[in-house]
VOGU-3710 file (C-alpha; in Angstrom, 3 decimals, decimal comma):
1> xxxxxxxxxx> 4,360/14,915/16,224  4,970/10,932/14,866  6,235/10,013/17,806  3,967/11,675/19,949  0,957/10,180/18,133  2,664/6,946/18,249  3,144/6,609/22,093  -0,292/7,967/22,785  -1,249/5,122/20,815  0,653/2,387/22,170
11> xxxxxxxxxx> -0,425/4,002/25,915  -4,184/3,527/25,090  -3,704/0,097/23,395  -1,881/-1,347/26,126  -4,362/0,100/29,050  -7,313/-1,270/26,617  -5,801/-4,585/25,223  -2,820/-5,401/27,912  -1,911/-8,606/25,292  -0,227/-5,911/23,119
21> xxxxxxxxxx> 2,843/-6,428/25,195  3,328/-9,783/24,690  6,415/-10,201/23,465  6,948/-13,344/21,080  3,270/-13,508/19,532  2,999/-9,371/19,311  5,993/-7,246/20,009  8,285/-9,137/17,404  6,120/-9,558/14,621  5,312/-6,123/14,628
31> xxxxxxxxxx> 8,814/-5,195/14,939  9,081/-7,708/12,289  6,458/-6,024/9,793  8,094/-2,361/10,451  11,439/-3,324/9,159  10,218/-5,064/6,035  7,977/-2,100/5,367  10,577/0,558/6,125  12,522/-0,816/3,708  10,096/-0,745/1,323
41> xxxxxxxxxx> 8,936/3,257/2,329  12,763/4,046/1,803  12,652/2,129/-1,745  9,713/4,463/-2,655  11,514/7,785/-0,810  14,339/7,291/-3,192  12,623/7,898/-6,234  10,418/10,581/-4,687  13,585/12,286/-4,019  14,251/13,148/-7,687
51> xxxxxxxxxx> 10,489/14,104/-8,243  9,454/10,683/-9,310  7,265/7,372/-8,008  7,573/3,868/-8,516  4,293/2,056/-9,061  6,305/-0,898/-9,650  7,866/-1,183/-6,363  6,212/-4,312/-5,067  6,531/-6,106/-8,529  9,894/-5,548/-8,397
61> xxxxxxxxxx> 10,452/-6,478/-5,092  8,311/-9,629/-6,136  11,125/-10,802/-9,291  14,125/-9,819/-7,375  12,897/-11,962/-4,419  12,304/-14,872/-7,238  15,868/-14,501/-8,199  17,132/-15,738/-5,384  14,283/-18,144/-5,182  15,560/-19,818/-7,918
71> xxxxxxxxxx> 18,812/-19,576/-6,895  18,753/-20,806/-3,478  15,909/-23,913/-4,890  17,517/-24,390/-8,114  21,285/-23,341/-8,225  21,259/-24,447/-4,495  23,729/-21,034/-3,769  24,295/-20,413/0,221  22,208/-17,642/1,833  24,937/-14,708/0,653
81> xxxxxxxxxx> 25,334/-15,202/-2,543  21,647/-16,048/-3,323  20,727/-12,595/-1,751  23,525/-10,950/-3,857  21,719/-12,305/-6,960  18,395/-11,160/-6,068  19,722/-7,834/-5,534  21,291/-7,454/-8,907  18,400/-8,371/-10,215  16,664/-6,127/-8,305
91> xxxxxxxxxx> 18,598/-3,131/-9,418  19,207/-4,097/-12,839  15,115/-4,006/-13,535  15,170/-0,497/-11,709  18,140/0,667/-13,675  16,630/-0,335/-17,007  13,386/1,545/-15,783  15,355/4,233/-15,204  16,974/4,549/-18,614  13,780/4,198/-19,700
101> xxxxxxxxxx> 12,225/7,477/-17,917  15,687/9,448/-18,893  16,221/8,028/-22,332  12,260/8,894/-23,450  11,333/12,007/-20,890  7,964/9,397/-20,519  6,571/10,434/-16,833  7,752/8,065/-14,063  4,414/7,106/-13,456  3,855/5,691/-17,149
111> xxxxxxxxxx> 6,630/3,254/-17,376  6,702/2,228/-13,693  3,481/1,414/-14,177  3,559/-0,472/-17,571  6,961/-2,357/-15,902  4,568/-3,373/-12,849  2,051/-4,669/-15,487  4,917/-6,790/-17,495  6,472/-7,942/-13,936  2,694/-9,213/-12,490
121> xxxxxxxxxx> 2,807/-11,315/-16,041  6,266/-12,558/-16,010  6,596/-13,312/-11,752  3,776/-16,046/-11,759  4,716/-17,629/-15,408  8,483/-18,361/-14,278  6,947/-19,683/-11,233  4,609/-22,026/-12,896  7,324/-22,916/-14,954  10,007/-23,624/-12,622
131> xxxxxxxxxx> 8,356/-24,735/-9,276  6,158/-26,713/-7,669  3,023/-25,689/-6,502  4,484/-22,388/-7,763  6,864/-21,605/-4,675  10,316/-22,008/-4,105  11,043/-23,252/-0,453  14,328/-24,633/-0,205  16,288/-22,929/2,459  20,087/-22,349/2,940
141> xxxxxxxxxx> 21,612/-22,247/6,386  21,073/-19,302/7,959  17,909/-18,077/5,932  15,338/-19,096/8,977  17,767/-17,655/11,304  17,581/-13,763/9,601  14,118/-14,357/8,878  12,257/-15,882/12,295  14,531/-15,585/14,940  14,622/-13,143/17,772
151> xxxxxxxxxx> 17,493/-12,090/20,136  16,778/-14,781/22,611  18,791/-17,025/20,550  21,983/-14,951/20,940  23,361/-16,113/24,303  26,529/-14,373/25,409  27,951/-15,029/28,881  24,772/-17,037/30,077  23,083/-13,937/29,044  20,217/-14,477/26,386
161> xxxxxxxxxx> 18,849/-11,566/24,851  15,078/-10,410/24,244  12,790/-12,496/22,606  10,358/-9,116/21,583  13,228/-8,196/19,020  13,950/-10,331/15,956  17,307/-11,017/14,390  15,832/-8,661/11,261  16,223/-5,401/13,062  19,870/-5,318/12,340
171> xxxxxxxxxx> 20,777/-5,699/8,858  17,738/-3,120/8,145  18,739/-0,640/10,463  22,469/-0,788/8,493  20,441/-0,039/5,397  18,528/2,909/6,763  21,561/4,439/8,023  23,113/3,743/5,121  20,412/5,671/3,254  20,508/8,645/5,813
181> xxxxxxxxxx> 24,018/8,819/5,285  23,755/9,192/1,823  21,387/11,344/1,958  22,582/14,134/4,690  26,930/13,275/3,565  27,091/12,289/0,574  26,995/14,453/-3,221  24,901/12,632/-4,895  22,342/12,611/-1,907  22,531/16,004/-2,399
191> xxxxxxxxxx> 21,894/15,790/-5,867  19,237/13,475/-5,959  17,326/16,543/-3,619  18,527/19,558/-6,189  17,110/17,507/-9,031  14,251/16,469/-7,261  13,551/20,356/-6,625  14,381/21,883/-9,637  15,579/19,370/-12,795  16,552/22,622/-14,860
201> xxxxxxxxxx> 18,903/24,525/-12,466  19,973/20,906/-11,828  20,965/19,952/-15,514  22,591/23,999/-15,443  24,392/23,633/-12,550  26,451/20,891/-14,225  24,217/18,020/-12,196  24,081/15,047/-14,436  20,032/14,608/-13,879  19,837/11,607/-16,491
211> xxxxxxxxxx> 22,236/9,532/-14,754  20,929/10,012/-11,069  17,552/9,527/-12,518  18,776/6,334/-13,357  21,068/5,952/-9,823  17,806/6,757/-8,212  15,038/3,630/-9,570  18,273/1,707/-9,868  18,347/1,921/-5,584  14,582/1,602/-5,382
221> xxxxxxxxxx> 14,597/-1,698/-7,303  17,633/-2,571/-4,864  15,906/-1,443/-1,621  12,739/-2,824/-3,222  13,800/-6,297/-3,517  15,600/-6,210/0,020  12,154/-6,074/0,820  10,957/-8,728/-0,972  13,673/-11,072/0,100  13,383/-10,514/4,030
231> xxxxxxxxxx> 9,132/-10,602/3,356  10,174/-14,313/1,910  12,625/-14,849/4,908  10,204/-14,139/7,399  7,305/-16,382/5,851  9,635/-19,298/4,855  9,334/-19,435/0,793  9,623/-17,289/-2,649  5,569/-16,952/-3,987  4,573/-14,942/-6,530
241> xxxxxxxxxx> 2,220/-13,051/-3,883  5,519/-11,743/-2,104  5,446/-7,689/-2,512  1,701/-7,481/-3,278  0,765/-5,251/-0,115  3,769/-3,067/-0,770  3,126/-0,377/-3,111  0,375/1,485/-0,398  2,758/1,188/2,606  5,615/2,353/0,374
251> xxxxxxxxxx> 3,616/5,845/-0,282  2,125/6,084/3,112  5,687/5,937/5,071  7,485/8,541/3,137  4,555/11,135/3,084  3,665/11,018/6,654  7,002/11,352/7,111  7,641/14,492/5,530  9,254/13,392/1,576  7,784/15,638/-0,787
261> xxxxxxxxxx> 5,988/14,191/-3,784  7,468/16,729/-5,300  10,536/16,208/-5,134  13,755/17,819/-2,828  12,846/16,880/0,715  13,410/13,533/2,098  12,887/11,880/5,634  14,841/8,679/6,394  13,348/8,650/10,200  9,588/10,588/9,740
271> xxxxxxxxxx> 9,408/7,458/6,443  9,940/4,513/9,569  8,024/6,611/11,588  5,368/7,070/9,107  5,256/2,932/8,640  5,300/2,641/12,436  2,404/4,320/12,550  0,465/2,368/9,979  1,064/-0,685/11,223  0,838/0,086/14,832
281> xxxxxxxxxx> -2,779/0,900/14,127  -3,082/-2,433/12,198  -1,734/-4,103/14,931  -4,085/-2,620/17,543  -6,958/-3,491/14,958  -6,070/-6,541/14,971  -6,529/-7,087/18,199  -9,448/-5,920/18,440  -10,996/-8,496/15,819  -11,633/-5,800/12,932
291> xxxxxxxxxx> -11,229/-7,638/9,548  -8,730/-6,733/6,928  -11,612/-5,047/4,758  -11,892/-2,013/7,283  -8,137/-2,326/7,602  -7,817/-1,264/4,126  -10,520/1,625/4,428  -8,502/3,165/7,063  -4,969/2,935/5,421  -6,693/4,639/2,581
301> xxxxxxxxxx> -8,019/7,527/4,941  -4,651/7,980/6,014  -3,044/8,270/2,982  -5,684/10,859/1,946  -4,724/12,878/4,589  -0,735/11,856/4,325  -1,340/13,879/0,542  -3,511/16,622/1,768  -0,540/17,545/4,070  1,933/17,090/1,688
311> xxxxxxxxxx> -0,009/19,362/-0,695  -0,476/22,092/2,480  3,186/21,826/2,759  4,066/22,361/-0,967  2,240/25,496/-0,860  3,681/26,980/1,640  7,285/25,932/0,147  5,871/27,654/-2,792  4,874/30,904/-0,846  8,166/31,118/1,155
321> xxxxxxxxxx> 10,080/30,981/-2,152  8,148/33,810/-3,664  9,927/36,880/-3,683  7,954/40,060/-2,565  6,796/41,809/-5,785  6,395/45,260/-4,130  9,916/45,556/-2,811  11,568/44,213/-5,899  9,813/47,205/-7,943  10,571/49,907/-4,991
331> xxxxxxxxxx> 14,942/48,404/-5,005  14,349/48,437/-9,328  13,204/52,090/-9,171  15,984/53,301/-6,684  18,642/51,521/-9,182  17,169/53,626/-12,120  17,751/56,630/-10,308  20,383/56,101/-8,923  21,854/54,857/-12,275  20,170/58,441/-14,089
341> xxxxx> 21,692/60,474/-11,534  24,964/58,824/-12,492  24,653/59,685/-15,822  23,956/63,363/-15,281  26,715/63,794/-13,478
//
């Protein structure tokens, strides 16, 4: 039904506004926007998995992003290693978030949001501190490269590619597969989904639920500040403001898409389809001159409705796990006899 909606949409935006197909000034920045925000919708997916939310998601995508910052303006590391850093620190503020939640049985929502609180203090007062004009924008080789360029800079054969796709599509398309994959083959995709449904027949079917509680914000604050880092790569510095229009997107992606709030169904594809949507829309808005206040309105309409279906659907989970109370007492009855005849004979 996504994808349906989807190329309706695109149909009627390009027969209305033909300039949607422009490739360079439309096409890639949109393609642009989707990958930073599906990364983002999978960093939020992850911890939805287990049950769970991260408030904190675009804070943390905000300090990972000014760990390698600092390292690429300060430390002056090359564009690897830099990234490496960020996303260490990335997953070392979601692991410790995690401990938190399974250490103290605190709801996810509590400390994600109290870490998001700490985080918007401590992003801009290292900045401040350590930067002028409170942005780090010295760039390694190959950091404008991943961040603004398109295909039409890879030549092969005489043959230049197409200058609607940016060079970003690639490494994020590795990490959604990587997620799906982990997800659909992997055991402790699987158990991220049993402990996401039920956390006590988890923890008695031998599932360690404390430490993928833990494996699960520790990924988000990876996946999160992936996020944050290509969002600096594709603007050209490390601010403080980096990750501040993530947290809606993040929740918008995943429910459209199908995740569960509560916990034990996932969607890698419905969660990029989901952000496609969104921004797709706020594209076509765009476009159309409407300013960023009705922009706002509308992504708040749709996730309203994103949680309205995810609430239908939870019901009827609920109803199709229900066993049917007259037939259970009409088998318990036939036992008893069944069992008294026994005895008389």
């Amino acid at each position: 039904m996504l994808v349906v909606i989807i190329a309706v949409l695109v149909v009627v935006l390009v027969l209305v506004k033909p300039s949607f197909l422009n490739g360079p000034f439309v096409i890639a920045p949109l393609l642009t926007s989707i990958s930073i925000f599906a990364v983002v919708g999978v960093a939020q997916m992850v911890v939805l998995s287990i049950g769970h939310m991260n408030i904190a998601v675009g804070n943390m995508a905000a300090f990972g992003a000014m760990i390698t910052g600092i390292t690429f303006d300060l430390l002056s590391f090359p564009l690897v290693l830099g990234i490496a850093a960020g996303l260490v620190g990335g997953a070392l503020i979601g692991a410790f978030t995690g401990w938190i939640i399974a250490r103290t049985g605190v709801n996810s929502f509590i400390v994600t949001l109290a870490m998001s609180f700490a985080l918007l203090g401590l992003v801009p007062t290292v900045y401040a501190a350590l930067s002028t004009g409170s942005a780090f924008t010295v760039k390694p080789d190959g950091f404008d490269v991943l961040g603004r360029n398109t295909f039409a800079q890879v030549c092969l054969l005489g043959y230049c590619g197409p200058s609607a796709i940016p060079i970003m599509v690639v490494p994020v398309l590795i990490v959604l597969a990587a997620v799906g994959v982990l997800y659909s083959r992997t055991r402790y995709g699987r158990e991220f989904l049993l402990t996401g449904s039920n956390v006590k027949a988890a923890e008695l079917s031998g599932i360690p639920t404390a430490r993928r509680i833990v494996l699960a914000h520790t990924l988000s604050g990876l996946l999160a500040t992936a996020a944050g880092i290509l969002l600096a790569c594709s603007i050209g510095s490390f601010t403080p403001a980096i990750g501040d229009e993530f947290m809606l997107q993040s929740f918008v992606g995943p429910i459209l898409g199908g995740t569960l709030l509560a916990g034990g169904y996932v969607s890698v594809v419905g969660t990029v389809l989901g952000i496609t949507l969104t921004l797709v829309i706020r594209k076509g808005l765009e476009l159309f001159g409407v300013g960023i206040e009705t922009l706002n309105v509308l992504l708040g309409i749709i996730l309203l409705v994103a949680l309205s279906a995810d609430r239908v659907r939870e019901i009827r989970l609920r109803r199709g796990r229900t066993p049917d109370t007259s037939t259970a007492v009409v088998d318990t009855r036939d036992d008893v006899e069944t069992e008294s005849e026994g005895v008389r004979a």
